[in-house]
PANU-245864 format. One record per residue (C-alpha): residue number from 1; residue in three letters; x, y, z. Coordinates in Angstrom, 3 decimals, always signed. Layout:
N
<node nr="NUM" rest="ALA" xx="X" yy="Y" zz="Z"/>
...
This chain:
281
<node nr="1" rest="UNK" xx="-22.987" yy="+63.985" zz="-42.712"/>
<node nr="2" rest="UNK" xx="-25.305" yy="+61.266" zz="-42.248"/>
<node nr="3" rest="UNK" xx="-22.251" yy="+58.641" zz="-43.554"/>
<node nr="4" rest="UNK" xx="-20.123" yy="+60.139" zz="-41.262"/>
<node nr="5" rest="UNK" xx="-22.042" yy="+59.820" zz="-38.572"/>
<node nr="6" rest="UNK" xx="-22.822" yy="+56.364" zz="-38.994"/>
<node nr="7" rest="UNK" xx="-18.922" yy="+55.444" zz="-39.282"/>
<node nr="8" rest="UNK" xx="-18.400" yy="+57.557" zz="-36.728"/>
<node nr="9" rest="UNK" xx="-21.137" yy="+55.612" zz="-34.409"/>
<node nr="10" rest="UNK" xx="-19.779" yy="+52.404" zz="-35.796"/>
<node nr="11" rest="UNK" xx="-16.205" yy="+53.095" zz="-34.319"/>
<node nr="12" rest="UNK" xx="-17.224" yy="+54.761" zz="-31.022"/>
<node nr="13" rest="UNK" xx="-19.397" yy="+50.849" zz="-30.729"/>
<node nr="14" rest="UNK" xx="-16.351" yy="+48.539" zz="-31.750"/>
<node nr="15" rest="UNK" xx="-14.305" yy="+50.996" zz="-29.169"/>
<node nr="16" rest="UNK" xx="-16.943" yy="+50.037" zz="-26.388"/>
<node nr="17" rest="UNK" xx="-16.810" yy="+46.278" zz="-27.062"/>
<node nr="18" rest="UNK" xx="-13.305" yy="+46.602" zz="-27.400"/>
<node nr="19" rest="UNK" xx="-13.092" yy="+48.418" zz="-24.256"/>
<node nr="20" rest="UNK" xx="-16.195" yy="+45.589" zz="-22.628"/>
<node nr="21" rest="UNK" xx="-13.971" yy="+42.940" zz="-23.272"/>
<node nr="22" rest="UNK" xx="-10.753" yy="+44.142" zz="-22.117"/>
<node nr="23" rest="UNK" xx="-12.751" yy="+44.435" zz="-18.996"/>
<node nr="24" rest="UNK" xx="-14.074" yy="+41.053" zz="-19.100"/>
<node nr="25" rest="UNK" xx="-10.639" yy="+39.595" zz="-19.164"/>
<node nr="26" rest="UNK" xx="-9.120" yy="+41.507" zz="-16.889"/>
<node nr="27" rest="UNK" xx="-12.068" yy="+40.523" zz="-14.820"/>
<node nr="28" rest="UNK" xx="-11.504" yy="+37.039" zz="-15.291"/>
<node nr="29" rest="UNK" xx="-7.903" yy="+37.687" zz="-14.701"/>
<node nr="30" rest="UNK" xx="-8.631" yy="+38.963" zz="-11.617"/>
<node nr="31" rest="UNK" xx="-10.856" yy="+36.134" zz="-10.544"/>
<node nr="32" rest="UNK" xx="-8.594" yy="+33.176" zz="-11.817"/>
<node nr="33" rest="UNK" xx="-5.417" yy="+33.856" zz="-10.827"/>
<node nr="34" rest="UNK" xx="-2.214" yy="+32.813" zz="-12.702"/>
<node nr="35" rest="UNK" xx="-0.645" yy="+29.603" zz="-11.441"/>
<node nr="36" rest="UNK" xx="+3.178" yy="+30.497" zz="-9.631"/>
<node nr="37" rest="UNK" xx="+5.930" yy="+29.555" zz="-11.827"/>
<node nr="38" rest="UNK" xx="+8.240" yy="+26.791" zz="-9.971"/>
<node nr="39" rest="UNK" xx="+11.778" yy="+26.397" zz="-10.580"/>
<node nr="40" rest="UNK" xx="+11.781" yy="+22.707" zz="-11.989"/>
<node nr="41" rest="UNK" xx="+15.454" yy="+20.981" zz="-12.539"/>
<node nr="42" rest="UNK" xx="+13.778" yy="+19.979" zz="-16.344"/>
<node nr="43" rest="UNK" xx="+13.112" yy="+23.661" zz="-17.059"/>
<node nr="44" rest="UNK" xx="+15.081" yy="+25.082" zz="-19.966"/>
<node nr="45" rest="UNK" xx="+17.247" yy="+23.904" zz="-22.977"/>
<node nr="46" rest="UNK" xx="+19.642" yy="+22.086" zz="-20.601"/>
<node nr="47" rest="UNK" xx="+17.272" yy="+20.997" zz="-17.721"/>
<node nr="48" rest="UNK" xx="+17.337" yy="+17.619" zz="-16.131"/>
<node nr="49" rest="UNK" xx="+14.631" yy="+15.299" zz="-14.313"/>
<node nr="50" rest="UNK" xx="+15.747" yy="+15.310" zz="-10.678"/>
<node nr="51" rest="UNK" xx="+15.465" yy="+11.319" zz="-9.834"/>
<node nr="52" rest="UNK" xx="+15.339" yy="+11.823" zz="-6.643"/>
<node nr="53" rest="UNK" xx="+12.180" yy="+14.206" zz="-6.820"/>
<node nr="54" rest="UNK" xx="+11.022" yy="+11.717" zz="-9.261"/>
<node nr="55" rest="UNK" xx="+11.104" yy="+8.719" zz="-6.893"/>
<node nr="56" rest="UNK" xx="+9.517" yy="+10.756" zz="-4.425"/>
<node nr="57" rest="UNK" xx="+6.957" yy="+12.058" zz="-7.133"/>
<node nr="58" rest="UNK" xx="+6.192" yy="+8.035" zz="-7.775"/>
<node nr="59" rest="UNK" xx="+5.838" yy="+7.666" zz="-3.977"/>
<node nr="60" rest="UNK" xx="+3.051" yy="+10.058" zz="-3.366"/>
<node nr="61" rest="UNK" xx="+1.512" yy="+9.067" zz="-7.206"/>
<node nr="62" rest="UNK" xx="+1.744" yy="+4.992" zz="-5.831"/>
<node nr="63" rest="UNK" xx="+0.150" yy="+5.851" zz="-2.537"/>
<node nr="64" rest="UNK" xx="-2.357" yy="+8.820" zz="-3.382"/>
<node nr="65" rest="UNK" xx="-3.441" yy="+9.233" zz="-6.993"/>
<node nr="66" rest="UNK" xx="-3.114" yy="+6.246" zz="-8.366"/>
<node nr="67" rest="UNK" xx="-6.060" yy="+5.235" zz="-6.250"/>
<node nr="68" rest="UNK" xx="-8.203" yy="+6.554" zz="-8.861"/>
<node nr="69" rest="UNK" xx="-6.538" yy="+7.601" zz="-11.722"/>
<node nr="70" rest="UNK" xx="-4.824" yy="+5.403" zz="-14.223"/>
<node nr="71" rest="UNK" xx="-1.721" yy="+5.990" zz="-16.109"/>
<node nr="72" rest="UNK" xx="-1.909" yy="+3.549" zz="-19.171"/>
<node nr="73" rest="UNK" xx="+0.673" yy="+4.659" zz="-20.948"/>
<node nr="74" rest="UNK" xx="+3.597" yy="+3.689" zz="-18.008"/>
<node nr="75" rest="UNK" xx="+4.826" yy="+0.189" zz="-17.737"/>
<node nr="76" rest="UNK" xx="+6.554" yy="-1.036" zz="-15.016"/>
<node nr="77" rest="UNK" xx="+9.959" yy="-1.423" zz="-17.093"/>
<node nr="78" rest="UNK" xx="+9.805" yy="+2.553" zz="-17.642"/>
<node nr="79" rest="UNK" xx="+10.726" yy="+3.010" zz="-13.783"/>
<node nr="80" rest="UNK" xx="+13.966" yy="+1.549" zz="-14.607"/>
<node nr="81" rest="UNK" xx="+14.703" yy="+3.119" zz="-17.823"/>
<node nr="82" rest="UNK" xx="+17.268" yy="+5.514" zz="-18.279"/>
<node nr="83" rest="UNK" xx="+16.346" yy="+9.665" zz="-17.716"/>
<node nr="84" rest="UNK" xx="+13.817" yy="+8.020" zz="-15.155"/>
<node nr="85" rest="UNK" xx="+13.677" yy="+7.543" zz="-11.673"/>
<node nr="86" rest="UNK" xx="+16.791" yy="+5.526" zz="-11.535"/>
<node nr="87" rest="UNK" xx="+15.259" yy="+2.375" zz="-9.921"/>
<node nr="88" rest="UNK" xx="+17.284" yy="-0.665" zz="-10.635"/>
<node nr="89" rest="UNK" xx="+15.618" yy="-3.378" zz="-12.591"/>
<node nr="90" rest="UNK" xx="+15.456" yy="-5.860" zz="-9.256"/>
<node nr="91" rest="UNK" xx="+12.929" yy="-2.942" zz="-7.681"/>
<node nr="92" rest="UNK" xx="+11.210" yy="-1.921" zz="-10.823"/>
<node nr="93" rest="UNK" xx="+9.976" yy="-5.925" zz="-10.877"/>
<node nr="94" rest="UNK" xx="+9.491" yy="-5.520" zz="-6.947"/>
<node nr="95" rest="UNK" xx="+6.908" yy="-3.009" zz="-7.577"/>
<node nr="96" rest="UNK" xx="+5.519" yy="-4.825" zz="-10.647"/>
<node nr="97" rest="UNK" xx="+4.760" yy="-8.063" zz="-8.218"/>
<node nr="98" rest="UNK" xx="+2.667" yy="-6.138" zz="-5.753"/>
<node nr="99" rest="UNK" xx="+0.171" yy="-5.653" zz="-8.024"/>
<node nr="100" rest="UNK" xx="-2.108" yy="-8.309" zz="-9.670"/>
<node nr="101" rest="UNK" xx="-2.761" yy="-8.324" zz="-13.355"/>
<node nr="102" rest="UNK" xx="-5.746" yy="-10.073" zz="-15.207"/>
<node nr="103" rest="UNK" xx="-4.077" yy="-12.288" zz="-17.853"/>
<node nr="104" rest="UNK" xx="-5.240" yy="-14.901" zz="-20.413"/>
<node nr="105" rest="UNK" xx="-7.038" yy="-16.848" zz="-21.018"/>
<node nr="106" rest="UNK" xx="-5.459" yy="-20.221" zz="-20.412"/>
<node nr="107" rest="UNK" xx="-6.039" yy="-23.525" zz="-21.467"/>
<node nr="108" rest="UNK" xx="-9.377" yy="-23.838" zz="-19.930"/>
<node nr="109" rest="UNK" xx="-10.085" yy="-20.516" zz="-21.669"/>
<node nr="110" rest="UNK" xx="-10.669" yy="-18.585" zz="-18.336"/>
<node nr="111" rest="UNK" xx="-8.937" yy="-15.172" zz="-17.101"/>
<node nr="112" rest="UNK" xx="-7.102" yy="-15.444" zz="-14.326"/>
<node nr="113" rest="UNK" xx="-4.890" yy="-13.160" zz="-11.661"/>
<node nr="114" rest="UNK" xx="-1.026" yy="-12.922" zz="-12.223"/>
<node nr="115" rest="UNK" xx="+2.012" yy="-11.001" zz="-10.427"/>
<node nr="116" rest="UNK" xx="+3.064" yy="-7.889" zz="-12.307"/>
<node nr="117" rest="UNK" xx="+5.861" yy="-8.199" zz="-14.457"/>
<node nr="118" rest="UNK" xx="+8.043" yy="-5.273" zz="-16.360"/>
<node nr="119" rest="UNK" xx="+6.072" yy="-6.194" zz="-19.399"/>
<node nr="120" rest="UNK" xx="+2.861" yy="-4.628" zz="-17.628"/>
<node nr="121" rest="UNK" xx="+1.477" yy="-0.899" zz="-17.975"/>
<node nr="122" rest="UNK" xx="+0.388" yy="-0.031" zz="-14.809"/>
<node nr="123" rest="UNK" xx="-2.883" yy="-1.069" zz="-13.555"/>
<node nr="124" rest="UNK" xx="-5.773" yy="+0.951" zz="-13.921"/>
<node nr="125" rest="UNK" xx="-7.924" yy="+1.634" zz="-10.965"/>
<node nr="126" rest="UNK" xx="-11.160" yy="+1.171" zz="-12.188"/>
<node nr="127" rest="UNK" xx="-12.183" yy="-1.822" zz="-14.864"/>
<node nr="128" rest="UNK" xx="-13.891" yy="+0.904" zz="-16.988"/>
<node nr="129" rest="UNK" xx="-14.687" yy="+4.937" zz="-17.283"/>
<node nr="130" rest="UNK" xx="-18.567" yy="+4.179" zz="-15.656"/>
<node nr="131" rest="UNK" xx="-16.818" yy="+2.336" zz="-12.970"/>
<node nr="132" rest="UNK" xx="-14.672" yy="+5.227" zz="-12.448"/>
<node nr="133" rest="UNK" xx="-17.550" yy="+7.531" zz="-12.434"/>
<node nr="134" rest="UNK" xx="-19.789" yy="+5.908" zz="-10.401"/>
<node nr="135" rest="UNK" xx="-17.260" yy="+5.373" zz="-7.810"/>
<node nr="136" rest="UNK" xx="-16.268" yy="+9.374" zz="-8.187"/>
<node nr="137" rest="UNK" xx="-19.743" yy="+10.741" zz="-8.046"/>
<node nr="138" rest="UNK" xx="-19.781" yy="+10.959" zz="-11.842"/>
<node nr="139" rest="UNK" xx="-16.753" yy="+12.715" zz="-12.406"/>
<node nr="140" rest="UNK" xx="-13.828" yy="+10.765" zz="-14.327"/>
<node nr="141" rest="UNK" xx="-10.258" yy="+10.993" zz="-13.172"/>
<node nr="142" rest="UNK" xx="-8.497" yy="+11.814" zz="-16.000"/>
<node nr="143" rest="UNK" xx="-5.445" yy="+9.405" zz="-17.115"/>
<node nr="144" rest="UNK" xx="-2.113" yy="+10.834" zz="-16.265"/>
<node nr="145" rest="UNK" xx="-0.075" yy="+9.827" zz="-19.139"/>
<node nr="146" rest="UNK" xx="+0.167" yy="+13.025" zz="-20.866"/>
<node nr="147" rest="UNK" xx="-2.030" yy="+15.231" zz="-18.492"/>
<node nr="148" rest="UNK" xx="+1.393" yy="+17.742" zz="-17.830"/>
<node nr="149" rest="UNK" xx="+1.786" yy="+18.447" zz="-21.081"/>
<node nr="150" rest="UNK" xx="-2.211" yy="+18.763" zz="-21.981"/>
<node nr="151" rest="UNK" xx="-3.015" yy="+21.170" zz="-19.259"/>
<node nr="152" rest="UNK" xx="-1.713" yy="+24.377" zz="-19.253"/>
<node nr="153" rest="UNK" xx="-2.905" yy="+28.110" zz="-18.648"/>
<node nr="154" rest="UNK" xx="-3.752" yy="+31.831" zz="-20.486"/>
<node nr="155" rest="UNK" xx="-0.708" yy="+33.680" zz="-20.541"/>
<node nr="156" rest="UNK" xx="-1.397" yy="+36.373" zz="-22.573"/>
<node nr="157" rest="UNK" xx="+0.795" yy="+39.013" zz="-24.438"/>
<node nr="158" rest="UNK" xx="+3.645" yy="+39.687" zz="-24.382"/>
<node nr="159" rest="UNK" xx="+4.204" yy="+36.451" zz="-22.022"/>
<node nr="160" rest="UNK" xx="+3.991" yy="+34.212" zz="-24.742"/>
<node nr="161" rest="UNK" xx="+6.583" yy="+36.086" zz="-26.904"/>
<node nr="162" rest="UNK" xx="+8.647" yy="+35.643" zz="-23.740"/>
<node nr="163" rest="UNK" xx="+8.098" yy="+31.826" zz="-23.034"/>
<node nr="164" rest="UNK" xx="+8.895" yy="+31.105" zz="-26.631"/>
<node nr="165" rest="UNK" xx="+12.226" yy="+33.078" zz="-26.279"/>
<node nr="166" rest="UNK" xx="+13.126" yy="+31.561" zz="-23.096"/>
<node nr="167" rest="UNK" xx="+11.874" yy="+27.832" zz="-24.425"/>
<node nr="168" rest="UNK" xx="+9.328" yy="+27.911" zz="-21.571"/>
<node nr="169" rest="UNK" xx="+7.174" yy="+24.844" zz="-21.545"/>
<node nr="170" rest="UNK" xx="+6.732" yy="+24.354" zz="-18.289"/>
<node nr="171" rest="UNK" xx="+2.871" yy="+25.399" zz="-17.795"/>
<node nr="172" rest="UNK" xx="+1.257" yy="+21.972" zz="-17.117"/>
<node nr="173" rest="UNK" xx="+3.428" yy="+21.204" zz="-14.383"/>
<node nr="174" rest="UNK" xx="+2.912" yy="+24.833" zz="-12.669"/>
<node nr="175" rest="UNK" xx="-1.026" yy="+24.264" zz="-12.966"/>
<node nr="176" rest="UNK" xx="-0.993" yy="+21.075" zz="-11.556"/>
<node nr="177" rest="UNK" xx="+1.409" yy="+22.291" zz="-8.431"/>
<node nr="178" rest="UNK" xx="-0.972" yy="+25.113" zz="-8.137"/>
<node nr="179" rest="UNK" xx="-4.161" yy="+23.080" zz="-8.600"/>
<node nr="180" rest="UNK" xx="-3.001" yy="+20.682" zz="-5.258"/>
<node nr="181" rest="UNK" xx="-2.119" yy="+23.342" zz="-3.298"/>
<node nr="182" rest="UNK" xx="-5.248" yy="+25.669" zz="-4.568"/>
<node nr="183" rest="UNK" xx="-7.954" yy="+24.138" zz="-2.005"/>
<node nr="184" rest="UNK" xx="-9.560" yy="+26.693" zz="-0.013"/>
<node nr="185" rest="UNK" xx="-12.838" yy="+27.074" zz="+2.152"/>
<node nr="186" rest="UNK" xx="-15.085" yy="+28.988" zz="-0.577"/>
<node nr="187" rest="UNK" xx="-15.469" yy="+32.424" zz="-0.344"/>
<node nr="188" rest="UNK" xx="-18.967" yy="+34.299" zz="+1.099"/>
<node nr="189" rest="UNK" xx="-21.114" yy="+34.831" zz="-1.414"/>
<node nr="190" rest="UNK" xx="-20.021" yy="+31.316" zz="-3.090"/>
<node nr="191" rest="UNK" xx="-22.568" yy="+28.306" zz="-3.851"/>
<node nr="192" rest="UNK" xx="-20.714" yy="+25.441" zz="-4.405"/>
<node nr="193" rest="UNK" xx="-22.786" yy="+22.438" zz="-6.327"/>
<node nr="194" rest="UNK" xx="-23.345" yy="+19.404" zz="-4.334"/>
<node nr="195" rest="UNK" xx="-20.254" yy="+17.155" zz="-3.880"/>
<node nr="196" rest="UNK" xx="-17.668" yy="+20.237" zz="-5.372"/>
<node nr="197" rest="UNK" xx="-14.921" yy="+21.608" zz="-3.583"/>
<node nr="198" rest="UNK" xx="-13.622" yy="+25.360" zz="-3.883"/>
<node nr="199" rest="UNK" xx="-10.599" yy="+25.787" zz="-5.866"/>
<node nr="200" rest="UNK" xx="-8.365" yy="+28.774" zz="-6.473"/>
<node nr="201" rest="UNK" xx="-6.779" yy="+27.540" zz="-10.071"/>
<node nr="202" rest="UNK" xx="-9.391" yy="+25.314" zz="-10.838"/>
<node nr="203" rest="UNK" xx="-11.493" yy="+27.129" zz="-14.118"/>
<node nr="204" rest="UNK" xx="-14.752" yy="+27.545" zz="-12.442"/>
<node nr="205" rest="UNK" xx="-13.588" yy="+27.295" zz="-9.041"/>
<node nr="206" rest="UNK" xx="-15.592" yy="+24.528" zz="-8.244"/>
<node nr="207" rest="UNK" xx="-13.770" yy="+20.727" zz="-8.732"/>
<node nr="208" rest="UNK" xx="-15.532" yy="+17.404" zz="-7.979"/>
<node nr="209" rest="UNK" xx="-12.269" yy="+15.830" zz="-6.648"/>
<node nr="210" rest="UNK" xx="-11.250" yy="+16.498" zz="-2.973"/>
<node nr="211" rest="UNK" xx="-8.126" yy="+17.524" zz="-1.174"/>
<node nr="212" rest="UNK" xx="-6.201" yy="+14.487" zz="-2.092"/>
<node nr="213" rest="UNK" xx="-2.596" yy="+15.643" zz="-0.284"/>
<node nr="214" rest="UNK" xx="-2.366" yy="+16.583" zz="+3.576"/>
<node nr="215" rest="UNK" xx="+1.178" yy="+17.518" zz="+5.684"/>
<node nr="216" rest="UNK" xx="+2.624" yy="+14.452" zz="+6.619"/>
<node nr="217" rest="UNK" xx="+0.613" yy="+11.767" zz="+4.413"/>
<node nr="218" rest="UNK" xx="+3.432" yy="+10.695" zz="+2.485"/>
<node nr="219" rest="UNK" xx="+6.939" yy="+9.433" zz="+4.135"/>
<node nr="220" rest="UNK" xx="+9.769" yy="+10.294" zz="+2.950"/>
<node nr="221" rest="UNK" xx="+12.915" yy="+8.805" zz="+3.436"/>
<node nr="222" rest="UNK" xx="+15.583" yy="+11.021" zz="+2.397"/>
<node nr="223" rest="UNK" xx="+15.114" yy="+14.153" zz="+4.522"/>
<node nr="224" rest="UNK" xx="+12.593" yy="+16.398" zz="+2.116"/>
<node nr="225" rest="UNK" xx="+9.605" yy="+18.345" zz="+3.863"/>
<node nr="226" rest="UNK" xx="+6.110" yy="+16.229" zz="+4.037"/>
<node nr="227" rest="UNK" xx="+4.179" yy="+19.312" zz="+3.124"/>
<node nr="228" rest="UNK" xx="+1.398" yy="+19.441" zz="+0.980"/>
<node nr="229" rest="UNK" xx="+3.807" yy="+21.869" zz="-1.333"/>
<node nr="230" rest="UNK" xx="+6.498" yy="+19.725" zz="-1.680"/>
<node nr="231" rest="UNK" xx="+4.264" yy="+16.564" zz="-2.511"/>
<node nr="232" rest="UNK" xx="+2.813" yy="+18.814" zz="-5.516"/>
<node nr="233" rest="UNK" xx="+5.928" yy="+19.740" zz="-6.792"/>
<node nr="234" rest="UNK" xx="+7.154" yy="+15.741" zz="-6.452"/>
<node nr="235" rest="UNK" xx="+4.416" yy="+14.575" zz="-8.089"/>
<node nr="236" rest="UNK" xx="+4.158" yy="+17.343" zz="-10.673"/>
<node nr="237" rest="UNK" xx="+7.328" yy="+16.230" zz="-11.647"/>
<node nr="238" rest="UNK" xx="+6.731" yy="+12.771" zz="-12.226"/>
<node nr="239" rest="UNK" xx="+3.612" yy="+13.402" zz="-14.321"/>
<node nr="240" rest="UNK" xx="+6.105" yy="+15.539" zz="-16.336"/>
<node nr="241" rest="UNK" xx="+8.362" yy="+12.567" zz="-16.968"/>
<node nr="242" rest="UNK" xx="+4.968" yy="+10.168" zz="-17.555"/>
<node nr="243" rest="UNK" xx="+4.560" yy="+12.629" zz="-20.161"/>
<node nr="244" rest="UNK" xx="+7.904" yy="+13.178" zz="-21.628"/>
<node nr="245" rest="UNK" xx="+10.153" yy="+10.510" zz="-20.526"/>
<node nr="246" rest="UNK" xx="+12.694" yy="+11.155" zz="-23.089"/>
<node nr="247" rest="UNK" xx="+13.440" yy="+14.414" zz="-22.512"/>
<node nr="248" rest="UNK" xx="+16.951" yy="+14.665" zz="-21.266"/>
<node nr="249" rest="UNK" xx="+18.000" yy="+12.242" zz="-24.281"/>
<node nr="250" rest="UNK" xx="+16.075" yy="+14.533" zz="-26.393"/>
<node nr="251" rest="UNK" xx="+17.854" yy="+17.714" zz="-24.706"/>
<node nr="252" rest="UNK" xx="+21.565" yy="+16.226" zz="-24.989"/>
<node nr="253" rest="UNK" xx="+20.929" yy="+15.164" zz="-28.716"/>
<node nr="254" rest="UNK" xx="+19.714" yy="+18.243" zz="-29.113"/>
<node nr="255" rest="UNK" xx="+22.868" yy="+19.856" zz="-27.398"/>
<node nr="256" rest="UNK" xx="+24.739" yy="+17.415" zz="-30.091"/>
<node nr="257" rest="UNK" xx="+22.943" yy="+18.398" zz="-33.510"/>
<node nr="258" rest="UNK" xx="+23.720" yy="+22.399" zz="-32.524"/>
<node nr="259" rest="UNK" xx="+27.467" yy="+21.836" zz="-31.947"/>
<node nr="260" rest="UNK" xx="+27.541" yy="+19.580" zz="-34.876"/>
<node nr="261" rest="UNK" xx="+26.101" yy="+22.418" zz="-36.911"/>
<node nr="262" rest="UNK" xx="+28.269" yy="+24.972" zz="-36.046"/>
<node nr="263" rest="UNK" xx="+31.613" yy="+23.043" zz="-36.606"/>
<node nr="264" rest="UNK" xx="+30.287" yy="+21.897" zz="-39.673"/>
<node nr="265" rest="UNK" xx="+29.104" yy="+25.813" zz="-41.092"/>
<node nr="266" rest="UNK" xx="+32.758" yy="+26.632" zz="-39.906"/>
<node nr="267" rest="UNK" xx="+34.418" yy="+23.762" zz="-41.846"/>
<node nr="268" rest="UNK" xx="+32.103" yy="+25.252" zz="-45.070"/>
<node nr="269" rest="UNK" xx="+32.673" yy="+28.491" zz="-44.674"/>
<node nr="270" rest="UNK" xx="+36.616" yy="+27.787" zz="-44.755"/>
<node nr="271" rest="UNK" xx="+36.160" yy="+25.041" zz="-47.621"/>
<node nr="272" rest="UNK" xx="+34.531" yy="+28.168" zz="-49.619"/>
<node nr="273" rest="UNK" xx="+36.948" yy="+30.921" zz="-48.924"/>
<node nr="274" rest="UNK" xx="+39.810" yy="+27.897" zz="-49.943"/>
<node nr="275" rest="UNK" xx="+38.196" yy="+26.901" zz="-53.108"/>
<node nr="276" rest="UNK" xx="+37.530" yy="+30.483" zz="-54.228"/>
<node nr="277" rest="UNK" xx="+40.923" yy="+31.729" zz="-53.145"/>
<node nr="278" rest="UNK" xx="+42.142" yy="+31.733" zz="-56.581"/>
<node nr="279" rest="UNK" xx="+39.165" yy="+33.401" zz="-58.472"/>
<node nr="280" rest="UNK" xx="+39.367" yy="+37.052" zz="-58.638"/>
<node nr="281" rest="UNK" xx="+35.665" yy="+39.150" zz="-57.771"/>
């Protein structure tokens, strides 16, 4: 008796923690809600980077974020590459020659200042992470290179099943549409730290960088809402191709190798049944 009543106490305890922690995540669930999924043009085995969106992504990135974070891993050459934005190579070195670049050193041995060229990665904001962070209250913009495809959120089961079935890999670019458009006053009851904001997507709620987008901050030229959503979603996309800027090529080879694979099992499968014609079974 006394054996069974310890396994019986043993189980009844794992059911409570079991049952604790269910609780505790659907807790946290509840309290840090799920980033909307966007319909993005790249989505899916045969999606596409929208050039226009991505022009207008590199708009809003040129005039807003890149004021404090960097993006080392773009050069200026990438804007005119092809699955890109589409700029021509005459405004790709436009761009380039707005910005100055510390080159050298020379003869004399000293640095000195330089238009851009398409040669260039794109210029960080700050010379260094403690000038970054002492210019952002001690928080450090993160680069955007690869931030799309690094951030992402919980999706739990069976959604991941799902995602993987459907080729899903679009949850960097829904967090950071939802993180832009997640500012909110903070709710009663909520201390926010000195110099935080209130965030709905953000993990702790509380995120040292302001509201960086407002309705009507960004012009655009071709007709498309100047609202805070539709500058996420522009920009979004453009840290997806920072990230990935291969991926149509990538996609259409892709395409390629499967059709290439399926004429070719069809041309062995009727080599086989030719060769073996002959040979009784």
């Amino acid at each position: 008796m006394t054996i069974r009543s310890s396994l019986f106490g043993a189980v009844a305890a794992a059911l409570l923690l079991t049952a604790g922690a269910s609780g505790a995540r659907a807790q946290d669930a509840h309290a840090q809600p799920r980033p909307h999924r966007m319909s993005w043009s790249f989505a899916g085995p045969f999606g596409m980077y929208d050039p226009a969106q991505l022009q207008r992504g590199f708009k809003v990135f040129k005039e807003v974020c890149a004021a404090c974070h960097s993006a080392n891993y773009l050069y200026f050459r990438n804007l005119a590459q092809e699955g890109g934005p589409h700029f021509t190579e005459a405004q790709a070195k436009q761009v380039a020659s707005e910005y100055q670049i510390t080159d050298g050193p020379n003869d004399a041995g000293d640095m000195f200042q330089r238009p851009g060229r398409l040669s260039d990665h794109w210029p960080a904001p700050f010379p260094n992470d403690n000038a970054a962070r002492a210019a952002n209250g001690g928080a450090l913009p993160p680069d955007f290179s690869v931030l799309a495809k690094a951030r992402s959120y919980h999706v739990g089961f069976p959604g991941f099943i799902t995602d993987a079935f459907i080729q899903y890999q679009e949850h960097g670019v829904d967090y950071i549409h939802a993180l832009l458009t997640g500012y909110e006053d903070a709710p009663a009851g909520v201390h926010l730290q000195p110099g935080l904001n209130y965030n709905v997507y953000f993990p702790g709620h509380q995120i040292a960088m302001p509201k960086p987008l407002s309705d009507g901050q960004v012009d655009y030229t071709d007709g498309s809402p100047q609202t805070v959503d539709q500058y996420s979603q522009d920009v979004a996309a453009f840290m997806m191709w920072v990230a990935e800027p291969h991926l149509d090529q990538r996609k259409r080879i892709g395409f390629q190798v499967m059709i290439f694979l399926i004429v070719l099992g069809g041309l062995l499968y009727f080599t086989k049944k030719k060769v073996w014609s002959n040979v009784a079974h």
